[in-house]
C-alpha positions as CSV (number, residue, x, y, z in Angstrom):
1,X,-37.0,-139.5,68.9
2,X,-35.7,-136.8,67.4
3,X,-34.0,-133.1,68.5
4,X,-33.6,-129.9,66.4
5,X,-31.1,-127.6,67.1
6,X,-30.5,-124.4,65.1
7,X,-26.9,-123.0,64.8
8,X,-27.7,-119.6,62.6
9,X,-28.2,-121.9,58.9
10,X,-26.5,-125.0,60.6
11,X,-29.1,-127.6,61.7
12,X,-28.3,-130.1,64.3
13,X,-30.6,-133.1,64.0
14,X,-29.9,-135.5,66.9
15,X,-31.1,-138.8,67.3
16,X,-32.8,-139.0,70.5
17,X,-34.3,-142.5,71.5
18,X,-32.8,-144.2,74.6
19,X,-30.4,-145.4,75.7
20,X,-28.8,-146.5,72.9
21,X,-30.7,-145.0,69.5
22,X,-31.2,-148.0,68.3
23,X,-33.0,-147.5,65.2
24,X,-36.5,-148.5,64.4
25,X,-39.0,-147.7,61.2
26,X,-40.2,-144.7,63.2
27,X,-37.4,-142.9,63.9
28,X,-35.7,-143.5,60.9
29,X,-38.7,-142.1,59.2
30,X,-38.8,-139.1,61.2
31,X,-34.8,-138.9,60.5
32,X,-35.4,-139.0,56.5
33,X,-38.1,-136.2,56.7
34,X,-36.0,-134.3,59.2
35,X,-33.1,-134.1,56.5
36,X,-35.2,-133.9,53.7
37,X,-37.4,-130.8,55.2
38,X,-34.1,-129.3,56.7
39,X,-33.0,-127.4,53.3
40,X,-36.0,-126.1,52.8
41,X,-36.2,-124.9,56.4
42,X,-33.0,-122.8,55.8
43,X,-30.3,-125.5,56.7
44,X,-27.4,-124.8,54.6
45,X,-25.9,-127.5,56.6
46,X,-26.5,-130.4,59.0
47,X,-25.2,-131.6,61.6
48,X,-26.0,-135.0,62.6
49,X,-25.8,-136.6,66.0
50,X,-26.2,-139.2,68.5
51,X,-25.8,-139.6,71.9
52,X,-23.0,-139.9,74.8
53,X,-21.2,-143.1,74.4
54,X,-23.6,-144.1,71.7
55,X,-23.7,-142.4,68.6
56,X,-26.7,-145.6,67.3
57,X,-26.0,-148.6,67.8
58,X,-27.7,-149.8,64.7
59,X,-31.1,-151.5,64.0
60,X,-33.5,-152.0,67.0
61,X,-32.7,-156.3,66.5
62,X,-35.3,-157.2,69.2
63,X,-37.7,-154.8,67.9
64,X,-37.3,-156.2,64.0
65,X,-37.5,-159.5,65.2
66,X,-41.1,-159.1,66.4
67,X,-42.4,-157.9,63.4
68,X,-44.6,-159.9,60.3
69,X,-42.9,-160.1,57.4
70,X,-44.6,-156.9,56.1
71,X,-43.5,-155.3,58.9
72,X,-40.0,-156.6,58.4
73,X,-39.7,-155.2,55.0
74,X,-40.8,-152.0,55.9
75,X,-38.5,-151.6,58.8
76,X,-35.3,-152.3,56.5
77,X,-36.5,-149.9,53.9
78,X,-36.8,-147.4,56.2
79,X,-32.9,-147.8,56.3
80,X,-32.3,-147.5,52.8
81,X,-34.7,-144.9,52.5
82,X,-33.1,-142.6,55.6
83,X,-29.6,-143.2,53.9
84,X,-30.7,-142.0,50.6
85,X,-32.1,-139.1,52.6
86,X,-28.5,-138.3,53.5
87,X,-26.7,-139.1,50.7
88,X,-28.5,-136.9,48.3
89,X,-29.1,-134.0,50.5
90,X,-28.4,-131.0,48.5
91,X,-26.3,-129.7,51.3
92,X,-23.4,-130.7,53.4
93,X,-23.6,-133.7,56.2
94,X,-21.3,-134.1,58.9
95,X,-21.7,-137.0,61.2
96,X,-20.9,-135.9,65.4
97,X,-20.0,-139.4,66.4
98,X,-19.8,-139.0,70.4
99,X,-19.5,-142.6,70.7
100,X,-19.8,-146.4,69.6
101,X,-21.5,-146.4,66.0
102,X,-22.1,-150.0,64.8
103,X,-23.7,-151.5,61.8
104,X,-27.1,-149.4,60.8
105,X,-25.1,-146.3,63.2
106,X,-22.4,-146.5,60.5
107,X,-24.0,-146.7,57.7
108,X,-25.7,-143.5,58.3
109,X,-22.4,-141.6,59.1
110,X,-20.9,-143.1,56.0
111,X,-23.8,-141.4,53.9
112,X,-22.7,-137.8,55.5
113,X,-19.7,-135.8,53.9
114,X,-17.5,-135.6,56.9
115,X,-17.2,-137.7,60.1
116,X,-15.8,-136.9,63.4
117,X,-15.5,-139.5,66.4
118,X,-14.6,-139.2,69.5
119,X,-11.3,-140.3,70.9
120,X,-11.0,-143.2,73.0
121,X,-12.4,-146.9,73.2
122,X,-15.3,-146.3,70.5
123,X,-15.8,-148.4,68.0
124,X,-17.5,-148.6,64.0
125,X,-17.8,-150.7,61.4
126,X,-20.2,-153.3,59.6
127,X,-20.6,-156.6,61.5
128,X,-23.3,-157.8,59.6
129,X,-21.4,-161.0,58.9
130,X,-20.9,-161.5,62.5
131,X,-25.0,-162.1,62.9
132,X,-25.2,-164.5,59.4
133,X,-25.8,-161.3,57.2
134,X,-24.5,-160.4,53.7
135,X,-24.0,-156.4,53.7
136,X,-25.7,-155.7,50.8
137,X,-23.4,-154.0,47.7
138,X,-24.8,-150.4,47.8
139,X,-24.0,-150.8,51.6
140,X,-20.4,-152.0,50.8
141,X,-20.0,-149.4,48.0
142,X,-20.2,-147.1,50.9
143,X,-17.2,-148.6,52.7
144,X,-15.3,-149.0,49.9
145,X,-15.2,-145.3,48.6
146,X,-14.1,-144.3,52.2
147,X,-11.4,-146.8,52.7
148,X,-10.1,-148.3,49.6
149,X,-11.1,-151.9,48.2
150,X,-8.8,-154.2,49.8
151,X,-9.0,-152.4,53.5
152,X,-12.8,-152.9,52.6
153,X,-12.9,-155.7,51.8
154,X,-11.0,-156.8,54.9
155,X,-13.5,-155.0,57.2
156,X,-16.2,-156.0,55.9
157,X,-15.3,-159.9,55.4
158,X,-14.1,-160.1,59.3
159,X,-17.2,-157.8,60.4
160,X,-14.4,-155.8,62.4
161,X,-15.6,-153.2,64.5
162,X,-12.5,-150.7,64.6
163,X,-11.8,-148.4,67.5
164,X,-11.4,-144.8,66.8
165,X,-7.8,-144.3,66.3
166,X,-8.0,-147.1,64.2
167,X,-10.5,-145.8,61.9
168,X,-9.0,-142.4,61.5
169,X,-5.5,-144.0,60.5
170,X,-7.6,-146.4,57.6
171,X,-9.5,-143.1,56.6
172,X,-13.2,-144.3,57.8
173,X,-13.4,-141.5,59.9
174,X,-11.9,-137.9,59.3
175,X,-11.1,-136.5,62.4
176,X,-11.1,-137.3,66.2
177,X,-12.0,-134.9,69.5
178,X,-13.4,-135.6,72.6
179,X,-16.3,-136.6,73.2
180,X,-17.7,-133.3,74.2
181,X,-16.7,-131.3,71.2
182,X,-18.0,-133.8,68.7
183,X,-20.6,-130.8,67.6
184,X,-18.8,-128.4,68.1
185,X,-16.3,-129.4,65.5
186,X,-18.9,-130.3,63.3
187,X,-20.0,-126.9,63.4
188,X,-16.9,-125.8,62.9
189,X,-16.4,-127.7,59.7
190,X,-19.5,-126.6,58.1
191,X,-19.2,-123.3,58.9
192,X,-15.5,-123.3,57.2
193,X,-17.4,-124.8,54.4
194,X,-19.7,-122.5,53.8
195,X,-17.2,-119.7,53.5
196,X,-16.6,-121.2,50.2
197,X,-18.3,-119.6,46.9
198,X,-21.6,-121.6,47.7
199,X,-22.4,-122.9,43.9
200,X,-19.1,-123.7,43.1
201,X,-18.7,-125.7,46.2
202,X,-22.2,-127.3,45.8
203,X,-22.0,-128.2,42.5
204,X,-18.5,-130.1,43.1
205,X,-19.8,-131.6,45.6
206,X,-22.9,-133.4,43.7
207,X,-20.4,-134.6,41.0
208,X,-17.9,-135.8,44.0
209,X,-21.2,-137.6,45.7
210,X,-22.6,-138.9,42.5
211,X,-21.5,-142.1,42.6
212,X,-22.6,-142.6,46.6
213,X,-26.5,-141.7,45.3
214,X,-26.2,-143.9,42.8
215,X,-25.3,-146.8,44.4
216,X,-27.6,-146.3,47.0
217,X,-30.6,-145.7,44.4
218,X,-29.6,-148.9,42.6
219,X,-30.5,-151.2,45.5
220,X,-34.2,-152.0,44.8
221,X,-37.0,-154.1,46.0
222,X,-35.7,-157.2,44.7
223,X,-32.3,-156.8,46.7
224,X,-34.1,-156.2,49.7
225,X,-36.0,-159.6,49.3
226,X,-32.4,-161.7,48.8
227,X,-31.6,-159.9,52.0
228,X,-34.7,-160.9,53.9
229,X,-34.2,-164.3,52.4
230,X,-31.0,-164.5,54.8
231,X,-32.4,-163.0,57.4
232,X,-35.0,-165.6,57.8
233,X,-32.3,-168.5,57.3
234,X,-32.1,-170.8,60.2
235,X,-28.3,-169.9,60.5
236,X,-28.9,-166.3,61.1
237,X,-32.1,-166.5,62.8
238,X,-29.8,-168.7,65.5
239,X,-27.0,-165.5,65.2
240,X,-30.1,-163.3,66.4
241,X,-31.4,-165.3,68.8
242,X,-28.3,-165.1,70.8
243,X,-27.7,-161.3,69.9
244,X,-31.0,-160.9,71.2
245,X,-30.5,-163.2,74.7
246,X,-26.9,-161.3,75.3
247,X,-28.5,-157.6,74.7
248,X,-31.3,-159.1,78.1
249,X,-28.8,-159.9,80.1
């Protein structure tokens, strides 16, 4: 679900489940030990990336929905716990968005320090609202510190997925390329980074990101079980249902 690729002390994990990446407990495991092993490996960056077209296109709905409620809990933990993963790397993230990057896709690339999409008819954002579901706050926070409060606020109320030339202009991504040089210009901007006097640069960077770990570490069991609470509502159990029937067809 999962491939490694080594740029000198650059590491490229790619997210590599068919056709679409949508995510599931397992590969969003695998994905939080990947980052968390990569330092120690000799990464002095990552890279992280997705597919053609299809960066992720979020949680594996179908897959979630067949699940106990054990099972259930689990599976949306493993989010938290893979953006955590992210968020408190102790090195530079960039996020190779080579295409659409919904929901659970976004909240991943918002955790990485840098974000490049490809140009043309892409799209991200958090439609959780569109499916009956509250984003949870350490989830907004993340929106928020990337766009400003009030163009957050309007995404995330709407559930808006924005194209790509959209979300450079509003900031929620930093820089576009075609598709095919999504990597590459990932790599590029690590590499430029790492030019920099390494402890200096690291150590501004864990003040800069201090506030993006804590939010994420602040969301706790408790949070997770309001959110479940909605998810089982009848409202947005009917919302997934027909997610579900239009992703058959």
């Amino acid at each position: 679900m999962l491939q490694i690729h080594r740029h000198g002390p650059i590491h490229e994990i790619q997210l590599a489940r068919p056709p679409v990446n949508a995510l599931t407990p397992e590969l969003l495991s695998a994905l939080r030990t990947a980052v968390e092993a990569a330092p120690a490996d000799g990464a002095q960056g990552i890279i992280l990336s997705g597919g053609a077209k299809v960066f992720s296109a979020g949680m594996d709905v179908p897959h979630l929905m067949s699940l106990d409620a054990a099972g259930l809990k689990a599976g949306w933990a493993s989010l938290f716990a893979a953006a955590r993963a992210i968020a408190a790397s102790p090195v530079p993230v960039a996020a190779a968005l080579a295409g659409h990057s919904p929901a659970g896709g976004c909240v991943l690339a918002l955790c990485c320090d840098y974000r490049i999409m490809a140009r043309g008819p892409f799209r991200i954002g958090l439609n959780e609202v569109q499916v009956g579901l509250v984003a949870p706050d350490a989830i907004q926070h993340l929106m928020r510190r990337v766009v400003g409060t009030y163009r957050a606020e309007r995404l995330l109320v709407s559930g808006e997925l924005v194209e790509s030339e959209q979300a450079l202009a509003c900031g929620l991504v930093d820089e576009l390329t075609d598709a095919e040089h999504v990597s590459q210009r990932a790599l590029v901007w690590l590499q430029e980074l790492l030019k920099l006097p390494a402890q200096a640069m690291l150590a501004t960077r864990a003040l800069a990101r201090a506030d993006l770990v804590s939010a994420l570490a602040s969301f706790r069991d408790d949070d997770l079980d309001g959110f479940l609470d909605e998810w089982n509502s009848p409202q947005t159990q009917a919302a997934l249902q027909a997610l579900v029937a239009r992703l058959g067809k």
